[in-house]
C-alpha positions in Angstrom: 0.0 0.0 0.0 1.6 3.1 -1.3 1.6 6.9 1.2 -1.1 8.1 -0.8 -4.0 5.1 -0.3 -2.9 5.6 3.5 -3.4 9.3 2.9 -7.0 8.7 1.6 -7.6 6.5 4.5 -6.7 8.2 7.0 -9.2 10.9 5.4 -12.0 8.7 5.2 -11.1 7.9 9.1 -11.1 12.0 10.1 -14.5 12.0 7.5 -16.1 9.2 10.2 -14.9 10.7 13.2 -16.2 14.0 12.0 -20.0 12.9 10.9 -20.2 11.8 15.1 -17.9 14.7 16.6 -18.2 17.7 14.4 -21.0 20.6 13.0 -21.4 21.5 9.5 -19.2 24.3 7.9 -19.4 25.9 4.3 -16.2 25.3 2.8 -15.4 28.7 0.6 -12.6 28.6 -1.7 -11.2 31.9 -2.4 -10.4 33.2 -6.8 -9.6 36.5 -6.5 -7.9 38.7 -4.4 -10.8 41.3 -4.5 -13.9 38.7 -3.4 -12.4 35.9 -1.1 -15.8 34.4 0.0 -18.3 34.6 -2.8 -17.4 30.4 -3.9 -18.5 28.3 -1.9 -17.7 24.9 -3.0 -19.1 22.8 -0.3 -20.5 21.8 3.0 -19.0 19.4 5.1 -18.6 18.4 8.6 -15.9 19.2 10.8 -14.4 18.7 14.8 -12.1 21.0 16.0 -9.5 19.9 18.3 -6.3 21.8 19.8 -3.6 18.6 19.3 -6.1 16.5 21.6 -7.3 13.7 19.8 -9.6 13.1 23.0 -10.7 16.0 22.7 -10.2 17.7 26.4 -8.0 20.1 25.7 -9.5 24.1 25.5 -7.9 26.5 23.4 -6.2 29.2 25.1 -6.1 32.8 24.6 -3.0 34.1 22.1 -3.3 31.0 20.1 -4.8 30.6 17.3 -3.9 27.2 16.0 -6.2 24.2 15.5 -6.6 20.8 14.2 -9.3 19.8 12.1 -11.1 16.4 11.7 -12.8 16.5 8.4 -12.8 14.7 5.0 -9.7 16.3 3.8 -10.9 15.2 0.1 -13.1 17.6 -0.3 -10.9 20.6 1.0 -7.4 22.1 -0.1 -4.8 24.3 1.5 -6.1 27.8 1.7 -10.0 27.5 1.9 -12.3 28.8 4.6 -14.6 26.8 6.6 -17.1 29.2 7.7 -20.2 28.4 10.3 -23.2 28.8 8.4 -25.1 30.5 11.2 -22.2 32.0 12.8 -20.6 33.8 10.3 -18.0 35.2 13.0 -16.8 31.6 13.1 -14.3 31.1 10.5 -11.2 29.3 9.9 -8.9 28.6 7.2 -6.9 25.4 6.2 -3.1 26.4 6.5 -2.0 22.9 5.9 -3.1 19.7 4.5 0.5 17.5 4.3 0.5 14.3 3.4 -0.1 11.5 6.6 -0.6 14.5 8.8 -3.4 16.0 10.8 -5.5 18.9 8.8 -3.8 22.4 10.3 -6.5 25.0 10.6 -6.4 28.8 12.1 -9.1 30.6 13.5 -9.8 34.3 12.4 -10.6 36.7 14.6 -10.8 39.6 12.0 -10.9 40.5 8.3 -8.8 42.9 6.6 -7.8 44.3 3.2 -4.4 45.4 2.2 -3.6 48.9 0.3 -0.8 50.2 -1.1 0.4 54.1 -0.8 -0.3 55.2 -4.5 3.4 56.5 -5.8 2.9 59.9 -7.4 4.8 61.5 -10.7 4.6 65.1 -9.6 7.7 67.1 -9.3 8.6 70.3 -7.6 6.0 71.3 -4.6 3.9 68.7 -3.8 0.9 67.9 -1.3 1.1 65.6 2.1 2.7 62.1 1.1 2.4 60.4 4.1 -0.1 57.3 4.4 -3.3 57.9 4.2 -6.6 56.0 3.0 -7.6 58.1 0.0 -4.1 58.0 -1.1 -4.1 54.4 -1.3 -4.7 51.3 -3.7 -6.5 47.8 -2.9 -3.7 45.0 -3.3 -6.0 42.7 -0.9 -9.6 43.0 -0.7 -11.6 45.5 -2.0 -14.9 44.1 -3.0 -15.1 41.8 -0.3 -12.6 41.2 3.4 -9.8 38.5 3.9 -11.1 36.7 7.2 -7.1 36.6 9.1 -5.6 35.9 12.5 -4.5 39.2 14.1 -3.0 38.7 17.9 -0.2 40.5 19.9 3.2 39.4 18.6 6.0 40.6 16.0 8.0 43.6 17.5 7.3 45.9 19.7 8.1 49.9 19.4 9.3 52.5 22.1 7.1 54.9 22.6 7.7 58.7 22.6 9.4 60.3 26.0 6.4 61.9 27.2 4.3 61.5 30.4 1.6 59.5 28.5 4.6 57.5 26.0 4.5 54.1 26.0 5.4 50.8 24.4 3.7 50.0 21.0 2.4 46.3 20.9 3.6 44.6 18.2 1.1 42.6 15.8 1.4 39.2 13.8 -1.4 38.5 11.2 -1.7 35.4 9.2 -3.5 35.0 5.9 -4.0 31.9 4.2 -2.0 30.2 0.8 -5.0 31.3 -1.3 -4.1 34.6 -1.4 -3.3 35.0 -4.9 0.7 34.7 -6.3 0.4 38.3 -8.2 -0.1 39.8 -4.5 2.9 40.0 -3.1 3.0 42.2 0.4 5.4 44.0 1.6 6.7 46.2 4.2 5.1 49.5 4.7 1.7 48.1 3.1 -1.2 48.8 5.3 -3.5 46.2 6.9 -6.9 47.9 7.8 -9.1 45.4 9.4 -12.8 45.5 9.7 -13.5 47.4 12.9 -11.2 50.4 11.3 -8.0 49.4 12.8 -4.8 50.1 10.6 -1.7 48.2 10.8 2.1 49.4 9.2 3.8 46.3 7.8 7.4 45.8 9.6 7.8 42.4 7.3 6.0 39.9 5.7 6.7 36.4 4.9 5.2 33.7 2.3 5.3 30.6 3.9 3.8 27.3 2.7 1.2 27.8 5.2 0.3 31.2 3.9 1.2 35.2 4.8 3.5 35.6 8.2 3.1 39.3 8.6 4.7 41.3 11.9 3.0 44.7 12.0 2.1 47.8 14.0 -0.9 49.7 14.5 -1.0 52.8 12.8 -2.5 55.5 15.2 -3.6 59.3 14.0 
C-alpha cells in the first residue's frame, strides 16, 4: 500500500470521526484577491481539536492554531470553513501535508491590504504620508480577507512623554489562497474590519500562507 492510499484512508477515518464529533461548515474557496468568499464549493462536517485527539483540551487565549477532523478530500490548502449561522466563526486550512493531521487557524478579524499610490509630480507637492484616500486595494476590496491578528512581531518604544508608552507589536496570518500576483510587503497597510490600521514591519510567504509582523497605525 503506497503513502497516498494511506493518505485517503486516514481521510476517510477524520470524515467518520467528523460525521459523530463535528457541525457542518461551508467550505469557501477563495479566486480573487478582491472577493475571497463569494465560492463556496461545499458543506462538510468538521471537529475542532487543539492537538487532543480526545478532545479535552481548550484552546487558550493568544493561540490561534487548530486541528481539524474533516474529509480532507473535499478541502485544499487555503479554503475557509465558515459556520453557516455563525458567520463570525471562521477558519482557514493552513496545511493539509500528506499523513498528517489537517492544520486549521481561526480568524478573529478581516482585513484588506492597500498600497500608498506612488505619485509622478515634481517640484512642490501635497502631504505624502499614508493615508486612505491616497491608497490602492492589493488585498480586498470588493469583499474582506477573514485573518488571524494577535499581539506578537515587534514591539516599538514609545515617545518620552508623560503618556509615552510601548507600542504592541502585531502578527497576522493569511492563508495560501491569497493570490501569487499579491505580493505584500513592508510598509503596506493592513486595515481590518473594525477600522484598525496596521504598518507592515515584514511579511513572509510561507507554505502555510502570509506571516506578517505589523504595528498599528494611530492618527
Amino acid at each position: 500500500m503506497d503513502a497516498a492510499t494511506i493518505h485517503a484512508k486516514i481521510y476517510a477515518g477524520r470524515a467518520k470521526a467528523a460525521l459523530r464529533l463535528g457541525i457542518d461548515y461551508n467550505v469557501m474557496r477563495p479566486l480573487s484577491a478582491a472577493s475571497p468568499m463569494s465560492n463556496q464549493v461545499t458543506m462538510t462536517k468538521v471537529a475542532f481539536n487543539v492537538g487532543d485527539s480526545n478532545y479535552s483540551k481548550p484552546n487558550l487565549y493568544g493561540d490561534a492554531l487548530w486541528y481539524a477532523d474533516l474529509d480532507g478530500r473535499l478541502t485544499q490548502a487555503g479554503d475557509y470553513l465558515v459556520h453557516p449561522s455563525a458567520p463570525s466563526d471562521v477558519k482557514f486550512i493552513a496545511a493539509q501535508q500528506l499523513l498528517l493531521p489537517v492544520v486549521c487557524i481561526d480568524c478573529n478579524r478581516s482585513v484588506r491590504v492597500s498600497r500608498q499610490a506612488t505619485t509622478t509630480a515634481v517640484g512642490t507637492v501635497g502631504y505624502s504620508g499614508t493615508t486612505g484616500a491616497t491608497e490602492i486595494n492589493i488585498l480586498g476590496g470588493v469583499g474582506m480577507w477573514p485573518a488571524s491578528i494577535l499581539f506578537g512581531g515587534k514591539q516599538q518604544v514609545g515617545l518620552s512623554l508623560p503618556a509615552g508608552a510601548k507600542q504592541s507589536g502585531w502578527r497576522i496570518l493569511l492563508p495560501p489562497s491569497v493570490p501569487a500576483t499579491v505580493v505584500i510587503g513592508a510598509s503596506d497597510i493592513v486595515t481590518d474590519d473594525i477600522g484598525r490600521r496596521y504598518l507592515i514591519d515584514g511579511a513572509e510567504l510561507t507554505d502555510l500562507g502570509w506571516r506578517i509582523n505589523a504595528n498599528e497605525l494611530h492618527t
